[in-house]
C-alpha positions as CSV (number, residue, x, y, z in Angstrom):
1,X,7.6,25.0,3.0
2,X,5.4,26.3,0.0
3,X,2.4,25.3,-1.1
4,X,3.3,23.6,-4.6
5,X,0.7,22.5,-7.6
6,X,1.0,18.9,-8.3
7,X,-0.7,19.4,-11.8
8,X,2.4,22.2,-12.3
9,X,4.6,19.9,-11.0
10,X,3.7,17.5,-13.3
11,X,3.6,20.2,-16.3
12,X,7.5,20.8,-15.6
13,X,8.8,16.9,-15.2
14,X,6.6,16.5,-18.3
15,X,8.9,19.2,-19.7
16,X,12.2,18.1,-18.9
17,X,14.0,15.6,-21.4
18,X,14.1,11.9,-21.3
19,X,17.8,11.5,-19.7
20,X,16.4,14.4,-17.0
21,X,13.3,13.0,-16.4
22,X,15.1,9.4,-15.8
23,X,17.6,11.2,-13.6
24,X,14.9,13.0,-11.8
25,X,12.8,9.2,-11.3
26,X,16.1,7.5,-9.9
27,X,16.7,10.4,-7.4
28,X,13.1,10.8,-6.3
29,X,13.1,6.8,-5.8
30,X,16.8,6.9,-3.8
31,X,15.1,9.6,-1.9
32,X,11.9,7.2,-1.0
33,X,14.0,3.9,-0.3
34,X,16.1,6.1,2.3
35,X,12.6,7.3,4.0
36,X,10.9,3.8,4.1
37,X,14.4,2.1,5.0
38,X,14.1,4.3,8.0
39,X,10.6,2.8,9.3
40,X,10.5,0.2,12.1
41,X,9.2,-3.2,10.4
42,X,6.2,-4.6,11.1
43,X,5.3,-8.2,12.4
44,X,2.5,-10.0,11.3
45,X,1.6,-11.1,14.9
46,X,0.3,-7.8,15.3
47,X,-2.8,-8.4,13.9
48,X,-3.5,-11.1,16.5
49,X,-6.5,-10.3,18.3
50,X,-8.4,-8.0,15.5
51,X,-11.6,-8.8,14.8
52,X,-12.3,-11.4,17.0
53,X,-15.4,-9.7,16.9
54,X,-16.7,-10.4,13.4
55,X,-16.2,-14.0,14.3
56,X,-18.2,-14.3,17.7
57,X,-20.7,-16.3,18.1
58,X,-20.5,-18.0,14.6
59,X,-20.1,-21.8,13.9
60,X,-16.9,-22.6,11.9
61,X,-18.4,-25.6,10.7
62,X,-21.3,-24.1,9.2
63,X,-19.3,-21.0,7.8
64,X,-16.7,-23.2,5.8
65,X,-19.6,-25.7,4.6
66,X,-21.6,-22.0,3.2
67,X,-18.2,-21.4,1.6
68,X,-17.5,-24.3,0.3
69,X,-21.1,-24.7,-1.1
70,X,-20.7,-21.1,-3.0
71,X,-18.2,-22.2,-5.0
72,X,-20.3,-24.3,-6.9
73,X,-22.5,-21.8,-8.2
């Protein structure tokens, strides 16, 4: 497939009329709904686990109460 420039891409949908640049928009986002459609979905659960790290060693107690306390100015 060939190299193309965006910015001359641009340049030529700028170009186009209103009723082809609205035709061009509705195909271009049929064309992106098919390609995401076509992705697995993800679960939140996922994330379980991740950056347990960050957290380690740190008291919950003390991290809500320095929270909290910044909220007041």
């Amino acid at each position: 497939m060939p190299e193309v420039n965006y910015a001359h891409l641009i340049a030529e949908i700028k170009s186009l009329n209103l009723s082809d640049q609205l035709r061009l928009l509705e195909e271009m986002a049929a064309l992106i709904r098919t390609r995401t459609s076509r992705t697995q979905s993800r679960s939140i659960l996922e994330l379980q686990g991740k950056g347990k790290d960050i957290w380690k060693g740190l008291s919950v107690k003390k991290y809500i109460n320095e929270e909290r306390s910044s909220w007041n100015g």
